[in-house]
C-alpha positions as CSV (number, residue, x, y, z in Angstrom):
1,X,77.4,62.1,221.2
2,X,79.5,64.6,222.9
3,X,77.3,67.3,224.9
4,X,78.2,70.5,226.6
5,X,76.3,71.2,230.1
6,X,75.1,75.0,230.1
7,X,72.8,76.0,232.9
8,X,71.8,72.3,233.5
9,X,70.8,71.5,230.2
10,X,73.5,68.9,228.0
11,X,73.7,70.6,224.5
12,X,75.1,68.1,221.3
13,X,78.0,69.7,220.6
14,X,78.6,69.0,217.0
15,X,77.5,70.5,213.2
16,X,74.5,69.4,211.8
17,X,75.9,66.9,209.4
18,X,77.7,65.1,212.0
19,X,74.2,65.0,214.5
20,X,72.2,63.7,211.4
21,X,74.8,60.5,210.7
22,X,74.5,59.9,214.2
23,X,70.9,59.4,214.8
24,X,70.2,58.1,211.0
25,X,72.8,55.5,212.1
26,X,72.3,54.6,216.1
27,X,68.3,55.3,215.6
28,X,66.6,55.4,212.6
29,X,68.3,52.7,210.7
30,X,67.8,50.3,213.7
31,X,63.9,51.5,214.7
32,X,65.4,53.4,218.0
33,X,62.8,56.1,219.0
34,X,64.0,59.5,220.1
35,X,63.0,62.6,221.9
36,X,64.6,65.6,220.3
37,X,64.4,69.1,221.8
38,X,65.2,72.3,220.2
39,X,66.5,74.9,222.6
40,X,67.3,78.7,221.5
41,X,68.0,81.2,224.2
42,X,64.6,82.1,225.1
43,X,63.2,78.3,225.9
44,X,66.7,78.0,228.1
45,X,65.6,81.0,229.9
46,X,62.5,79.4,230.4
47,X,63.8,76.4,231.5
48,X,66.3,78.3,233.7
49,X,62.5,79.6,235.8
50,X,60.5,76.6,235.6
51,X,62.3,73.4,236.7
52,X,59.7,71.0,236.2
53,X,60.3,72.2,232.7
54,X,63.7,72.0,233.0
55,X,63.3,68.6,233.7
56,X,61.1,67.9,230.6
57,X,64.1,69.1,228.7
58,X,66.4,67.4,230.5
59,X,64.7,64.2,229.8
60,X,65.1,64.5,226.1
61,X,67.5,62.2,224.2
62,X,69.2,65.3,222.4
63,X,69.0,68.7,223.2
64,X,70.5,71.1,220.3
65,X,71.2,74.5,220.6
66,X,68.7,76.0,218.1
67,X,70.2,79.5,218.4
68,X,73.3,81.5,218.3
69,X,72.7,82.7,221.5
70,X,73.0,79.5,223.1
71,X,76.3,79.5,221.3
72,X,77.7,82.2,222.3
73,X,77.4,81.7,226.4
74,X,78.5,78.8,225.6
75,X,82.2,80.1,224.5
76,X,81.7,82.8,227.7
77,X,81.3,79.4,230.0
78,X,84.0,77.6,228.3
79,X,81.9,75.1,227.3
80,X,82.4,75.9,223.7
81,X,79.7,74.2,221.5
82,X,80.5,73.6,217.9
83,X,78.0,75.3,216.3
84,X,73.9,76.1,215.8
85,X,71.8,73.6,215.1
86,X,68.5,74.7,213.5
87,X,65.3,72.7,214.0
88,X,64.3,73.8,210.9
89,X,67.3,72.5,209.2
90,X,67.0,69.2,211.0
91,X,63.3,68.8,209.9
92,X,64.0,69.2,206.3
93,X,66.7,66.4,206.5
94,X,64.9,64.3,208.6
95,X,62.0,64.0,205.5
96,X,64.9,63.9,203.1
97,X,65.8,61.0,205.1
98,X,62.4,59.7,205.2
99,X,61.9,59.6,201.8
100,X,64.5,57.6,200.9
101,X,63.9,55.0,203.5
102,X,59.8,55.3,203.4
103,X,59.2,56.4,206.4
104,X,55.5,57.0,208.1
105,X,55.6,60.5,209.4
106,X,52.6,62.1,211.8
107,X,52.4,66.3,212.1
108,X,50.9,68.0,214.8
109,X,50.6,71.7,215.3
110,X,50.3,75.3,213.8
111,X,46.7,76.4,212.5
112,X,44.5,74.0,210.6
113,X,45.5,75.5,206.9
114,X,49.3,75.6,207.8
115,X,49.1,72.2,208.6
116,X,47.2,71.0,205.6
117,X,50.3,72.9,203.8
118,X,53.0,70.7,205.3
119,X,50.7,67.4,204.4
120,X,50.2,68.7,201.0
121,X,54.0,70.1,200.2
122,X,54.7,66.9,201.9
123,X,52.9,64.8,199.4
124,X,54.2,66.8,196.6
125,X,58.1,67.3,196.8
126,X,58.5,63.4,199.2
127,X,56.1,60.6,197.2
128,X,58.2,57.9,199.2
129,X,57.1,59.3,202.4
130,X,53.6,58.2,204.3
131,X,51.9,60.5,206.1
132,X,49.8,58.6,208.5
133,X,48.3,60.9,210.1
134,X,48.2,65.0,211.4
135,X,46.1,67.1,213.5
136,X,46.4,71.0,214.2
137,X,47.7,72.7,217.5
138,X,44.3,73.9,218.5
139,X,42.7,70.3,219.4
140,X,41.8,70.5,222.8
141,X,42.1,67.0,223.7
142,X,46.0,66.2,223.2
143,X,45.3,62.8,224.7
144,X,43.4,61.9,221.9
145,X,45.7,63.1,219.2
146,X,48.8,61.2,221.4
147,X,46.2,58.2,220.8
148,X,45.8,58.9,217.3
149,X,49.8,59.0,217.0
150,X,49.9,55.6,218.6
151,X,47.5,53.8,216.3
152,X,49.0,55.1,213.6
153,X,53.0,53.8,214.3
154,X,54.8,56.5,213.1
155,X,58.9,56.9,212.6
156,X,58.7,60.5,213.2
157,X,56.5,62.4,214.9
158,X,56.9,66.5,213.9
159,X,55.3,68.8,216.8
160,X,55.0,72.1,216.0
161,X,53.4,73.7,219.1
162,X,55.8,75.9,220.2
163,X,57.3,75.9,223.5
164,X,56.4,74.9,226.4
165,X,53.6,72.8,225.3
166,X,55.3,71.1,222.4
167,X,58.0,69.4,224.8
168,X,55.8,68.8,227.1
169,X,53.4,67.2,224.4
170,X,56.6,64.7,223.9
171,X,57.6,63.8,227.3
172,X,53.8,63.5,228.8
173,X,53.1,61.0,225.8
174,X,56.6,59.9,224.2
175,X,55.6,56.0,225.9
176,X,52.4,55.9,223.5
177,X,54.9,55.8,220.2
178,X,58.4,54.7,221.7
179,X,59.7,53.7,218.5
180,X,59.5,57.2,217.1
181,X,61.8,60.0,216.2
182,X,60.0,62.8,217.8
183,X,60.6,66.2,218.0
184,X,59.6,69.6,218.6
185,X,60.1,72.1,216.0
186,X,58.3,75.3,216.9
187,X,57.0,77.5,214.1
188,X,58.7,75.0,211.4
189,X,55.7,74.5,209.7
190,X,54.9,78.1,209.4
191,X,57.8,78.0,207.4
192,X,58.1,75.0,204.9
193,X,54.5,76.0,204.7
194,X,55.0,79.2,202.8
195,X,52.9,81.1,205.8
196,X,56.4,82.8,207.2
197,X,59.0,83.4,205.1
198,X,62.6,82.3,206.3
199,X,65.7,84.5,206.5
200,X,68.2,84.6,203.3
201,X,70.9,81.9,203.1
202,X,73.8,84.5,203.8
203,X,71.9,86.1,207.0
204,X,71.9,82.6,208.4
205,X,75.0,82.0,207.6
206,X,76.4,85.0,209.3
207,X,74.0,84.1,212.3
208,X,72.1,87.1,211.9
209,X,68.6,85.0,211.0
210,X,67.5,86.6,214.8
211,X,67.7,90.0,213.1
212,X,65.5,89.0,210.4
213,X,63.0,87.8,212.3
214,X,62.6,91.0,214.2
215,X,63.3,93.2,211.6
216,X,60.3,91.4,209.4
217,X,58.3,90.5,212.7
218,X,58.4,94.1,215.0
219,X,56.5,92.2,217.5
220,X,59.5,89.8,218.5
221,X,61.2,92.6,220.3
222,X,59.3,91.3,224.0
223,X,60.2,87.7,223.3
224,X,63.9,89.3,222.3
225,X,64.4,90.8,225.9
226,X,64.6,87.3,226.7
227,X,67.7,86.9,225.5
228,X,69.8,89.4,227.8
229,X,68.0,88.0,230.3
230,X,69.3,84.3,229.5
231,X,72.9,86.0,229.2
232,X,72.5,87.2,233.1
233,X,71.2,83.5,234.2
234,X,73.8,81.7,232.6
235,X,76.4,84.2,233.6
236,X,75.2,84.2,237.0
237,X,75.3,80.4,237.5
238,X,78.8,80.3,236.2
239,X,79.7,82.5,238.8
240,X,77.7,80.8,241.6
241,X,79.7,77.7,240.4
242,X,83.6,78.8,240.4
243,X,82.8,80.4,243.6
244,X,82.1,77.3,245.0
245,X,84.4,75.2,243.1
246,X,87.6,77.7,244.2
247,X,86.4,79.2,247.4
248,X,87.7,82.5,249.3
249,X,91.3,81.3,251.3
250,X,90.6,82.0,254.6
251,X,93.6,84.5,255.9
252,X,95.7,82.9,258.2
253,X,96.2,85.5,261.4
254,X,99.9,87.1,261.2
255,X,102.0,85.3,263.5
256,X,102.3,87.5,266.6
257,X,105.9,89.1,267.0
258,X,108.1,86.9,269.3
259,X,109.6,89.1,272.4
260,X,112.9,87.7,273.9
């Protein structure tokens, strides 16, 4: 797929519809694992600080901009993506998908009764799909549970840890299940759950499902600052860069008057 490079991460740059035909097609359909990260402006800042996790993200198959901040420095760079890609709205395909082609899905993450939700709503509103395993986020021994998802040969693996543990989660132990779509969706489950209730339709589709969150979740405003400070990185670089790319002419000295 066509990607975008903002502050040395490569962003698909397409819609949602046109991402999903592409890995249903080139991946699913033909047993191709994945590694699918979601990035919103506060994980690039992240990223942008830690480079060993920058290079977990950089390692992933796909990285979508899961935010319309990401967006937006993306038209101040020129890079221009397409649009915002949700996680959330990928994970609801990717079981609709599932479904229909009975798939074996494993979850992993959020609190013990969240994630007994998913399995449940799971097993209710998708009878075509198996659900071969799921753990928590609070099990201590994520080897164990990346053993567990092994033995149990999943096509998708959901991981709902948040960030940074959830990509790293991926990358550390993507070789034990190679032939599965795995990705990391954040607080996803806290929402098909019922636990956290998502923005309306018309907020997200005027980009504004940021403001919801903070207006519903007061709390969010220190993880929000992160977001002016991912402007300022980004813009910074981009600076850095066309410096470099067209650098200062050096003044040639006037020529010195010629005396006869």
């Amino acid at each position: 797929m066509q990607t975008e490079r903002i502050h040395k991460l490569s962003y698909v740059n397409a819609d949602l519809p046109g991402f999903l035909h592409h890995l249903e097609h080139s991946y699913i359909n033909r047993r191709v694992g994945a590694y699918i990260a979601t990035v919103n402006p506060e994980i690039g800042y992240a990223a942008a600080k830690d480079s060993s996790y920058c290079n977990v993200l950089s390692s992933a198959d796909f990285i979508l901009p899961d935010g319309i901040g990401v967006v937006m420095m993306s038209k101040l760079t020129n890079s221009r993506l397409k649009s915002r890609i949700a996680g959330y709205d990928v994970f609801i395909n990717l079981l609709k998908i599932a479904n229909d082609k009975k798939k074996r899905v494993f979850l992993y993450g959020a609190k013990k009764e969240v994630n007994q939700a998913v399995v449940d709503r799971i097993s209710s509103e998708y009878p075509n799909i198996s659900v071969v395993g799921y753990s928590d986020g609070y099990a201590k021994d994520k080897e164990a549970v990346a053993k567990r998802i092994a033995k149990a040969k999943p096509d998708m693996v959901f991981v709902a840890l948040g960030y940074p543990h959830q990509e790293r989660f991926i990358y550390e132990y993507k070789h034990l299940f190679p032939q599965a779509i795995a990705i990391g969706l954040g607080g996803s489950f806290d929402v098909f759950s019922g636990t956290v209730k998502r923005a309306p339709g018309w907020l997200i589709r005027l980009n504004l499902e940021w403001l919801y969150r903070l207006v519903t979740n007061p709390s969010r405003w220190k993880r929000m600052i992160n977001i002016p400070k991912y402007a300022f990185t980004v813009l910074k670089e981009e600076r850095v860069q066309k410096q470099s790319y067209y650098p200062e002419q050096v003044k040639e000295p006037q020529n010195k008057s010629m005396h006869s």
